[in-house]
C-alpha positions as MATLAB code, in Angstrom:
seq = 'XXXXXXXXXXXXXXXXXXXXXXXXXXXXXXXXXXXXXXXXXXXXXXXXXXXXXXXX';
ca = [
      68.663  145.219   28.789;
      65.182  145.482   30.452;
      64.192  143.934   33.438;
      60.271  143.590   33.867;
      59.314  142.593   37.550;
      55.653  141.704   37.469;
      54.068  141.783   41.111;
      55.949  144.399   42.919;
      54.784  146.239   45.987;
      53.032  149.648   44.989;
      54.768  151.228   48.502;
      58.772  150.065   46.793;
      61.615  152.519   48.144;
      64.209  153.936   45.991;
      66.343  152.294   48.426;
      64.906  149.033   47.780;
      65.139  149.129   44.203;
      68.950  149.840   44.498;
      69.452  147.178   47.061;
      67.922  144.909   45.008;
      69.849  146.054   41.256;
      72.740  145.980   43.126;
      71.756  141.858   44.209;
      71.625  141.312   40.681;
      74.664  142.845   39.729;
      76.959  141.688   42.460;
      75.680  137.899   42.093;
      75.586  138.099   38.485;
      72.125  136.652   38.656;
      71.603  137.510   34.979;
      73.917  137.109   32.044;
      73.285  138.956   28.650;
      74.958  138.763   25.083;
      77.685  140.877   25.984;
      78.241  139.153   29.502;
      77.357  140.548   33.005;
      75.786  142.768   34.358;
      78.033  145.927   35.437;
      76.298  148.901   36.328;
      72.479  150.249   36.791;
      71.889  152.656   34.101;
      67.853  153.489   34.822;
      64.823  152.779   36.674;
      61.404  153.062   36.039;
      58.199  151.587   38.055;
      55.063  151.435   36.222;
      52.189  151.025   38.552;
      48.898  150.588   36.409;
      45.403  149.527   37.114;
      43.507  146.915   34.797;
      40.533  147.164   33.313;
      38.471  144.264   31.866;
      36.085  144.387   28.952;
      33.360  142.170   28.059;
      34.107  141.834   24.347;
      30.975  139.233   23.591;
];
């Protein structure tokens, strides 16, 4: 499963991120095909800057 958190803080903490997984996990905030949540697998924070084009 993939989790896609728009908005997050650019100065996150790895400890953040885990206290926050394990939230999910241990209130079984999300529930998939095969059932709950049991374990993180993988992280990965994107931070990105957009760029608009005037396409006229």
């Amino acid at each position: 499963m993939t989790l896609n958190i728009p908005g997050i803080k650019t100065d996150i903490t790895k400890e953040e991120i885990n206290s926050l997984i394990d939230t999910i996990i241990s209130k079984d905030v999300l529930l998939t095909n095969s059932g709950n949540l049991i374990k993180k697998s993988a992280v990965q924070v994107t931070q990105g800057q957009v760029v608009k084009f005037d396409v006229t």
